[in-house]
C-alpha positions in Angstrom: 0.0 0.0 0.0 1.2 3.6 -1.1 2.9 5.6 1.9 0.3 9.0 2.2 3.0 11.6 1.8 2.4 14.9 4.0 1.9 18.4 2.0 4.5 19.9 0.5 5.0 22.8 3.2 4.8 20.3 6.5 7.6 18.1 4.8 9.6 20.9 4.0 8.8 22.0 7.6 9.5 19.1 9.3 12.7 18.4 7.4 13.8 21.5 8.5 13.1 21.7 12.0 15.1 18.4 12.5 18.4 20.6 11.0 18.1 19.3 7.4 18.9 22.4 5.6 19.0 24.1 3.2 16.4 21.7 1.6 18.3 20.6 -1.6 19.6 17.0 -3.1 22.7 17.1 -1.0 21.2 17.9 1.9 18.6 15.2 1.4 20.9 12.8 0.5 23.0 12.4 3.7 20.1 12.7 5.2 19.5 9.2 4.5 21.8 8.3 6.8 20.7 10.3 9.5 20.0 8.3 12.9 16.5 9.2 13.2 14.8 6.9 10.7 11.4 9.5 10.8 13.8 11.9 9.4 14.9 9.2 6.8 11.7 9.0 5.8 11.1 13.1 5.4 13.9 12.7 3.3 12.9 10.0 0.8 9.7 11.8 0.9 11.0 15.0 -0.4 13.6 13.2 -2.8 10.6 11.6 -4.8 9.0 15.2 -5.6 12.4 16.7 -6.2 14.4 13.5 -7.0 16.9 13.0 -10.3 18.5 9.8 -11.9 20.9 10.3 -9.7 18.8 10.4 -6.5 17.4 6.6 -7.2 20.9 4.5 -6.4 21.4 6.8 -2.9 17.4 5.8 -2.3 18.4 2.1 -3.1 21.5 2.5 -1.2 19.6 3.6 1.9 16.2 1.0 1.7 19.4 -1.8 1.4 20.9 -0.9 4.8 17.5 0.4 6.3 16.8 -1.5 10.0 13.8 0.4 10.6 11.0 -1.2 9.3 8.2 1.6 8.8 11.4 3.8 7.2 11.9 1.0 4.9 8.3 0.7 3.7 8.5 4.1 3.1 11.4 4.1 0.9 9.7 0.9 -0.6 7.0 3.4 -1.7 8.9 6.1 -2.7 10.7 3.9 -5.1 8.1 1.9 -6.6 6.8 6.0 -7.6 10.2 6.8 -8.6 11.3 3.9 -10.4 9.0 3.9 -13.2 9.7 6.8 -14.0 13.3 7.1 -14.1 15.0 3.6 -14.0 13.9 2.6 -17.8 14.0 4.7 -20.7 11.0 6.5 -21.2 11.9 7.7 -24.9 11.2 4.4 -26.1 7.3 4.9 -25.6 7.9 8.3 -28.1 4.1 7.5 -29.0 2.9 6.9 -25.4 2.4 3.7 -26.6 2.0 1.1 -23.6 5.0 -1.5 -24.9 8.1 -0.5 -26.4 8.8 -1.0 -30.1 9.7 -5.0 -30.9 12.7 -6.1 -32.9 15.1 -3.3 -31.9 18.9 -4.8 -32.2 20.3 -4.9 -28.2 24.3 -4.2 -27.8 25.0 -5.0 -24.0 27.3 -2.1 -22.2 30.1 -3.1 -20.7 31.1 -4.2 -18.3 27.6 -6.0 -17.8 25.3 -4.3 -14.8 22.8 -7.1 -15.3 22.4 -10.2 -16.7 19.1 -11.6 -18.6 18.1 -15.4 -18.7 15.8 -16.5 -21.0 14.7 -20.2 -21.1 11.7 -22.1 -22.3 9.0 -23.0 -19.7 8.0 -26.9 -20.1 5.3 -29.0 -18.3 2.0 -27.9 -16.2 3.6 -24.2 -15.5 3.1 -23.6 -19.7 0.5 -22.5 -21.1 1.5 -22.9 -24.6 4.8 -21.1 -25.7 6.4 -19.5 -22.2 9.5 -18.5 -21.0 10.8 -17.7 -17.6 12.9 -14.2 -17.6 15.5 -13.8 -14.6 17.5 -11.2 -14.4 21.7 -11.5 -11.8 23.1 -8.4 -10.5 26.4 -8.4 -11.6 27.3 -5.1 -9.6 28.4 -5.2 -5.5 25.5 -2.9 -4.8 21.5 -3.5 -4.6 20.0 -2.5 -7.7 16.6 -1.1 -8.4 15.1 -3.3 -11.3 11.5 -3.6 -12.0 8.7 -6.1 -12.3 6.4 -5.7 -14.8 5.6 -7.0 -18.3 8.7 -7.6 -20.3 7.3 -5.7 -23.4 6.6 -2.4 -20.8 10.4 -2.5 -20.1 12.3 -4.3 -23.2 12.2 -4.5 -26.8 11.5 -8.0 -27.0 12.4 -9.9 -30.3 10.6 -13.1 -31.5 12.0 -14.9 -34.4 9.9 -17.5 -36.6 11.5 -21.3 -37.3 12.8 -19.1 -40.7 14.6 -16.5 -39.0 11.9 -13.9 -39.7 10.1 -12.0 -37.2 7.2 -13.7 -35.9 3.6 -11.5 -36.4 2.2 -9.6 -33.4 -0.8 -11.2 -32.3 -3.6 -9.0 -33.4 -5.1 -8.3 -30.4 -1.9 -7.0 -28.6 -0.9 -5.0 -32.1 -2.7 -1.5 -30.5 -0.1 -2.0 -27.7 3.0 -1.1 -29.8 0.9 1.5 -31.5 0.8 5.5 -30.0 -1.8 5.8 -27.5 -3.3 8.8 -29.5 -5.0 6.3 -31.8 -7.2 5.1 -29.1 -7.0 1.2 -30.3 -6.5 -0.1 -27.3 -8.5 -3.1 -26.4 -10.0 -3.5 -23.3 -8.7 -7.7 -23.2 -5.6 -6.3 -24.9 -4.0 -7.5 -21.6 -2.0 -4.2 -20.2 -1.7 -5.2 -16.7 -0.4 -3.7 -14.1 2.2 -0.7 -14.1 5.4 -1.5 -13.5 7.0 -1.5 -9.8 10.3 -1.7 -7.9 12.1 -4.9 -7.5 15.6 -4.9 -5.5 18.2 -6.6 -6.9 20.8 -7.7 -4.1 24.2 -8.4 -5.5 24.8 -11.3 -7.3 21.6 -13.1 -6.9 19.3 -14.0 -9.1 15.4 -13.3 -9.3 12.9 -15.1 -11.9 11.4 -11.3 -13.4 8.7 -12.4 -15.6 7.0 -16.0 -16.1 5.6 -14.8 -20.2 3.5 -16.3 -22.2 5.1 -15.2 -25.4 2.6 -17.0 -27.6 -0.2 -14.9 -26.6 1.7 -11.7 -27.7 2.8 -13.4 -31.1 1.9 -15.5 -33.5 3.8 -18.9 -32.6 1.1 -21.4 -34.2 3.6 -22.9 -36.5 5.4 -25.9 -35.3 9.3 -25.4 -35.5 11.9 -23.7 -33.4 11.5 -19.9 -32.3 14.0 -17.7 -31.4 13.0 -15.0 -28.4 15.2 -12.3 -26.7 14.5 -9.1 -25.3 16.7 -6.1 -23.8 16.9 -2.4 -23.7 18.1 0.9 -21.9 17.9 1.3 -18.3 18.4 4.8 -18.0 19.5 5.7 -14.4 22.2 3.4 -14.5 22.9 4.8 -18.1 23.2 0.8 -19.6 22.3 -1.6 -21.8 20.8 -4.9 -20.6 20.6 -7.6 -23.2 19.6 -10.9 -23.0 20.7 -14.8 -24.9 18.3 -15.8 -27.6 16.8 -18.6 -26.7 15.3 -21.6 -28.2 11.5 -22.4 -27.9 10.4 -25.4 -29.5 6.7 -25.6 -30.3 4.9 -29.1 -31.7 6.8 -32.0 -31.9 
């Protein structure tokens, strides 16, 4: 549940009648570590309405080492507002189009920040063609990653058994397309917007359990080839994924 932030004018006086001044970035970031954790809070308060790129590692930074447990729910909340926003790259929804563009080539930065896994999902757990998405911080810091539909966050790329693109599924089609065109179908399957998932170091998490062949057209039997990756901006860095192989029919 959302943490109800004060009005601007009591947070800005509370902050500074507990000696955080003047009320600015710097200020607000070392007060993060300051050893009253309701003044931790004030502070991640105030850093989500005047908060930069920047600003989201030292709120990451400070949730990772936070003991206090009502401080670290607020900075839980304060992220999962800020993160959306500012951890993935919101010039790749030019349009306002819900997903980001399909197909786009992926070139990893280096050295890698995170690593993407993607394998086929077999047995009960499938619901025809799936694949499980996990994502490894490869840094020695918590990262802030997100949870949310792979297509929100990644161009994701889905070959055919010929090496061509596979063919959007025709109900998900208005969900590349701008939002201006007002095609979007109300069992076109948004979901819910994204929201923040920690990354500890050098752990893995299972992101996304996707049923790709809802999104696209995999009716053909043969081999597909699916990947996905793009730009998280805060961290300035390319994330790319392998390709891998999804079999469909025998």
């Amino acid at each position: 549940m959302p943490v109800r932030s004060p009005s601007g004018e009591s947070l800005d006086r509370a902050l500074t009648e507990s000696g955080v001044a003047p009320l600015n970035r710097d200020s607000l970031t070392v007060a993060l570590s300051d050893p009253r954790p309701e003044v931790r809070s004030l502070a991640a308060l105030k850093l989500k309405r005047i908060g930069t790129f920047a600003d989201v590692e030292h709120i990451v930074s400070a949730w990772a080492a936070e003991s206090d447990l009502c401080t670290k729910v607020t900075m839980t909340s304060v992220l999962s507002l800020l993160v959306p926003g500012m951890a993935f790259d919101r010039t790749q929804h030019p349009g306002g189009q819900p997903w980001i563009a399909p197909f786009q080539a992926c070139t990893a930065s280096e050295p890698a920040v995170v690593k993407l896994t993607v394998e086929q999902v077999t047995g009960p757990e499938a619901q025809g063609p799936t694949v499980r998405i996990s994502a490894r911080n490869q840094t020695p810091r918590t990262l802030a990653f997100m949870m949310g539909q792979p297509e929100q966050l990644f161009s994701v790329t889905v070959l055919g058994p010929t090496g061509a693109p596979a063919k959007i599924a025709q109900v998900r089609e208005p969900m590349f397309e701008p939002a201006s065109r007002g095609k979007i179908s109300p069992d076109a399957g948004i979901g819910h917007s994204p929201t923040f998932l920690p990354l500890a170091p050098q752990e893995d998490a299972t992101v996304w359990t996707w049923r790709v062949g809802e999104d696209f057209d995999m009716s053909a039997p043969g081999t597909y080839h699916v990947s996905v990756g793009g730009r998280i901006a805060y961290l300035d860095k390319t994330v790319c994924s392998n390709t891998a192989d999804v079999k469909v029919g025998n």
